[in-house]
C-alpha positions as CSV (number, residue, x, y, z in Angstrom):
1,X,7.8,6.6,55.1
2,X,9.3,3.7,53.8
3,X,11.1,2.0,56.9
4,X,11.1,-2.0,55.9
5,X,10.6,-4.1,53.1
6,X,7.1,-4.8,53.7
7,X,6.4,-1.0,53.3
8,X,6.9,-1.7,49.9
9,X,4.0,-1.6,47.3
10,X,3.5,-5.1,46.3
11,X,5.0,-5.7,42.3
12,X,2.6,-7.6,40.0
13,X,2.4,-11.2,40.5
14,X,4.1,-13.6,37.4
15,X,1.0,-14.3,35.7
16,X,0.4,-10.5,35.2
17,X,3.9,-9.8,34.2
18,X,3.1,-12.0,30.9
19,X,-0.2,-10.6,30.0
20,X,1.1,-8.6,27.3
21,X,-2.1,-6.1,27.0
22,X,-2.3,-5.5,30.9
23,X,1.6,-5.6,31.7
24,X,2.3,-2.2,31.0
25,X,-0.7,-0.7,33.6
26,X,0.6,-3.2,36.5
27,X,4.1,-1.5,35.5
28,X,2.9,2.1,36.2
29,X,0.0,1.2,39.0
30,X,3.6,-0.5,40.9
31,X,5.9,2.7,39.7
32,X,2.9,5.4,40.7
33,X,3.0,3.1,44.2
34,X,6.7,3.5,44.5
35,X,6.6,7.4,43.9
36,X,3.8,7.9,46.3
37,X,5.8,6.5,48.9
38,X,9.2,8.7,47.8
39,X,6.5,11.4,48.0
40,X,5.6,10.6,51.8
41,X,9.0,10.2,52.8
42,X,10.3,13.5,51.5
43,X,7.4,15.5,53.7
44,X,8.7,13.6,56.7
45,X,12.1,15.7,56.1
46,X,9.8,19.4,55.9
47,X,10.0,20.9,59.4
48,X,7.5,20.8,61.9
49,X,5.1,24.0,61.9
50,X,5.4,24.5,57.9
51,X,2.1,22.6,57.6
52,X,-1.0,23.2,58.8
53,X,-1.5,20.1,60.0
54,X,-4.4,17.8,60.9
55,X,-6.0,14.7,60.0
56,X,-7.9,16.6,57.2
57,X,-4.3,18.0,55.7
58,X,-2.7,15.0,55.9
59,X,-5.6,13.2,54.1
60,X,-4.9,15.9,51.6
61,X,-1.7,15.8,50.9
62,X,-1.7,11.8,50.6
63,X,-4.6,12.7,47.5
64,X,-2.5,14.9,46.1
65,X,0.6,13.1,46.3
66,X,-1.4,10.0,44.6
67,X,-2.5,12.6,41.7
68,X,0.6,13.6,40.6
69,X,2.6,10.1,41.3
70,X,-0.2,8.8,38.7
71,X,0.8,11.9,36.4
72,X,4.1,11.4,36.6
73,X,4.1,7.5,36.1
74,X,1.5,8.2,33.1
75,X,4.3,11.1,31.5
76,X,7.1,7.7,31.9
77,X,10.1,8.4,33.9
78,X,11.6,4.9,33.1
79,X,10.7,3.3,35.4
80,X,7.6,0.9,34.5
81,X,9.8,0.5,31.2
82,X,12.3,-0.6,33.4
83,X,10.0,-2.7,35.5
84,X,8.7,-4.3,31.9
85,X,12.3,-4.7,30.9
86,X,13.2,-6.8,34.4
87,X,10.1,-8.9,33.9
88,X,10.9,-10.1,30.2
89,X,7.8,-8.8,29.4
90,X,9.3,-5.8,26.3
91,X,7.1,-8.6,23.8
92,X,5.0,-6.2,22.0
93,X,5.0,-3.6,24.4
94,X,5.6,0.4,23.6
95,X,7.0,3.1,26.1
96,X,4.9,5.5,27.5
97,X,5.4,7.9,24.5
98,X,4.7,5.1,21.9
99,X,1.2,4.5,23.7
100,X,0.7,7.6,23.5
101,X,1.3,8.4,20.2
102,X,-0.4,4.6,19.0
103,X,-3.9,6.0,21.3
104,X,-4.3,10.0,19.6
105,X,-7.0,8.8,17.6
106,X,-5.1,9.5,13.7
107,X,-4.7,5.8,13.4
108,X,-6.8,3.9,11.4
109,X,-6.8,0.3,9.8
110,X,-4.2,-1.0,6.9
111,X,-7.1,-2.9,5.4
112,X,-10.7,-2.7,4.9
113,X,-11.7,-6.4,5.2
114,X,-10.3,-9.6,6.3
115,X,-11.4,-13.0,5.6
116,X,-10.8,-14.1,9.5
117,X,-9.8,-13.5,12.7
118,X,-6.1,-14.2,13.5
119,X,-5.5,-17.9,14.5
120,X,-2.5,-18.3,17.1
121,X,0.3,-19.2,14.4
122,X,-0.6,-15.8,12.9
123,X,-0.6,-13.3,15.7
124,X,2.7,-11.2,16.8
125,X,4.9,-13.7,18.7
126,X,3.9,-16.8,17.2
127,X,7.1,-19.6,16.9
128,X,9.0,-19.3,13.7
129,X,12.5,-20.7,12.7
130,X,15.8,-18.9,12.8
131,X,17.2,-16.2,14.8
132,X,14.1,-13.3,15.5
133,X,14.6,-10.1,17.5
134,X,14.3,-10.7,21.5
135,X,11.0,-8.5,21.3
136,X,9.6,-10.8,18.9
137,X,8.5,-13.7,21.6
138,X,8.9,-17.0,19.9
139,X,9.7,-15.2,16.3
140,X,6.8,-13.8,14.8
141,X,7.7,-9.6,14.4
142,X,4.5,-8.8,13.0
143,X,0.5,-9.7,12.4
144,X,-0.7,-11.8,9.3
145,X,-4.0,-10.6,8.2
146,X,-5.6,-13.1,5.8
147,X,-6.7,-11.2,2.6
148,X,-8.1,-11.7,-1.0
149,X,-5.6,-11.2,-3.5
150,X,-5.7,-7.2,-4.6
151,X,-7.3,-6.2,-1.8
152,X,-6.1,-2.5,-1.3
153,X,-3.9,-1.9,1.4
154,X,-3.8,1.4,3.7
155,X,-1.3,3.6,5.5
156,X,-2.5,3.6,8.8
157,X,-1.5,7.2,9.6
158,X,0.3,10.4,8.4
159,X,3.7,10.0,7.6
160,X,6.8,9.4,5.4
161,X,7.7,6.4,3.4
162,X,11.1,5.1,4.6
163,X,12.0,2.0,2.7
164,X,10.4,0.3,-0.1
165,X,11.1,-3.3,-1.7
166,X,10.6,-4.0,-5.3
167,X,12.2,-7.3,-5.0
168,X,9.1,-10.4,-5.4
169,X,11.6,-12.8,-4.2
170,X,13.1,-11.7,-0.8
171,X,11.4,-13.2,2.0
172,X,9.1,-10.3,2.8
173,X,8.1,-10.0,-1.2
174,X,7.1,-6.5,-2.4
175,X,6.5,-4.3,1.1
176,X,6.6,-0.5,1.9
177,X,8.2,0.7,5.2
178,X,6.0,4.4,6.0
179,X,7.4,6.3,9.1
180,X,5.2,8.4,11.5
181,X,6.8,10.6,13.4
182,X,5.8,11.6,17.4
183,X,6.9,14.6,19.6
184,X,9.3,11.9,21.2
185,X,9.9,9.4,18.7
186,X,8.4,7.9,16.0
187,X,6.3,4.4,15.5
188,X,7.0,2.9,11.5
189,X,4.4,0.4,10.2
190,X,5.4,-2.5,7.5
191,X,3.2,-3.9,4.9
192,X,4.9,-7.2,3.5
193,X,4.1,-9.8,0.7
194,X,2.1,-7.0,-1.6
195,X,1.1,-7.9,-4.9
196,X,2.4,-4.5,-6.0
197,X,3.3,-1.1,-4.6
198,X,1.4,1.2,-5.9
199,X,2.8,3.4,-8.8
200,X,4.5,6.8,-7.7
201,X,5.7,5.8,-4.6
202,X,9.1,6.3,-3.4
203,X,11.2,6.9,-0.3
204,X,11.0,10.1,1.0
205,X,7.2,10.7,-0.5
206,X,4.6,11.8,1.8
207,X,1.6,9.6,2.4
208,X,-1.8,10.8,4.4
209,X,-4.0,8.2,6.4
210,X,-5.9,5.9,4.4
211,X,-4.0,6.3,1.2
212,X,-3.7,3.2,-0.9
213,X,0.1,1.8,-0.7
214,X,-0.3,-1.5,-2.9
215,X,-2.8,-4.2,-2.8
216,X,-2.5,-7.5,-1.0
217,X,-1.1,-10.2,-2.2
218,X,1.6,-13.5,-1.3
219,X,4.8,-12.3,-3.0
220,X,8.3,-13.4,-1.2
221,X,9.5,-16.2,0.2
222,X,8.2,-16.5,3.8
223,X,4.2,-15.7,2.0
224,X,2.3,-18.7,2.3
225,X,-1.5,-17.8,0.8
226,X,-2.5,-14.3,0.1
227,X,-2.5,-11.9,3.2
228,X,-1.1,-9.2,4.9
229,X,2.0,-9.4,7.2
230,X,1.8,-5.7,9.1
231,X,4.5,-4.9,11.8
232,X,4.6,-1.8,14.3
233,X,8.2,-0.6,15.4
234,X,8.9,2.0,18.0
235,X,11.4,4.0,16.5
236,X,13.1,5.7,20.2
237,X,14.8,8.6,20.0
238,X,17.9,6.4,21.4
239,X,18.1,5.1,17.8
240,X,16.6,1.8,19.8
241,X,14.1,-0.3,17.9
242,X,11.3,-1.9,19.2
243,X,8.4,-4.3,17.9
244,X,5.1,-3.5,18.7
245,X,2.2,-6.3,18.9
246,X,-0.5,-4.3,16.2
247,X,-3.6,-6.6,17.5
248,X,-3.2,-4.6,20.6
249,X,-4.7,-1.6,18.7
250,X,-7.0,-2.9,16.1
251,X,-9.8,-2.7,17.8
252,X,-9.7,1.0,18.9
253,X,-8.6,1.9,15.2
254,X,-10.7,3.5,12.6
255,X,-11.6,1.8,9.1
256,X,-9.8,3.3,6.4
257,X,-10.6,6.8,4.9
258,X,-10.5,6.9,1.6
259,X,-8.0,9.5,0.4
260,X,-8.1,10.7,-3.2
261,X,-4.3,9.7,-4.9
């Protein structure tokens, strides 16, 4: 039971709240902590001679309440987004659902090849001029993936096109907006500064993983050389928006499957 501060689980240390990757498990280790301990205190209130009792049931009972504290943080009750929210550490970080959705395994990559690993100026966060979205860090809302002009580009999963610019001289160039819906929400990917969308496609069309959207290119204003600028969004069924940061989930994505058009 908790009776003093110092009962309290211990919440993650400042250099773990701004390690973007890791910041969302030190959210849910510290809420699973917190719910154990809610746990304990609630049997202190069951009468005495309802339990069995023991050192072996107690022992129990604290495994069990652990389990299901870790269940419950994993299913997100709010309050590790909560936690993430406090710390100023919503950069690139999903909810609960949005992990879950991003880590199913129908994901796979928008592009074949690249020509190089991301320097820092082109990973999600990076400093950029103007006003950006809070969830952007210092600006940067998406990843640039540097690419030979008319490389093909891939939807990364199942799902609906939502938006689609024709317009070579806006500052994203030509891009297609594709939405994947969840059971609780939806994540939408972005593919800016194509070289051209592919014939056929318009809002509202269908798309399946791996299907060609357009080919790579450096149309738009902000496009400086040929790549790929690809954004994640959390689409939350608040009607809240949030940016994802994609390099998270490269590595644990599939190449593309080729899909016949």
């Amino acid at each position: 039971m908790i009776n003093r501060l110092s009962d309290l689980p211990i919440a993650p240390t400042a250099s773990e709240a701004t390690q973007p990757s890791g910041l969302r498990k030190v959210a849910q280790e510290f809420e699973s902590l917190l719910l154990t301990e809610v746990f304990k205190a609630m049997r202190q209130t069951v009468p005495e001679g309802m339990g069995t009792g023991g050192a072996a049931n107690e022992f129990f009972q604290d495994m069990f309440d652990s389990h299901i504290a870790n269940e419950a943080s994993d299913n997100g009750l709010g309050l590790a987004d909560a936690l993430i929210e406090q710390l100023g550490g919503s950069s690139g970080e999903p909810t609960a659902h949005g992990t879950a959705l991003l880590s199913d395994g129908n994901w796979t990559l928008p592009l074949d090849q690249t020509n190089s690993r991301p320097n820092p100026m082109q990973r999600f966060g990076a400093l950029r001029p103007g006003e950006r979205p809070s969830d952007c860090g210092a600006g940067h809302c998406g990843l640039d993936l540097a690419a030979e002009t008319g490389l093909p580009v891939h939807v990364v999963r199942d799902g609906v096109i939502e938006a689609i610019s024709h317009d070579p001289d806006s500052p994203g160039g030509l891009s297609v907006t594709v939405r994947h819906q969840g059971k609780h929400g939806a994540v939408l990917s972005r593919y800016f500064h194509l070289d051209e969308v592919r014939s056929g496609l318009t809002a509202g069309s269908a798309v399946s993983r791996g299907e060609e959207l357009g080919k790579v290119g450096q149309t738009g204003t902000s496009a400086h050389g040929s790549h790929l600028h690809w954004e994640l969004i959390e689409a939350l069924p608040s009607g809240e928006r949030r940016f994802i940061d994609p390099e998270h989930w490269l590595s644990s994505w599939k190449k593309p499957i080729k899909t016949a058009i």
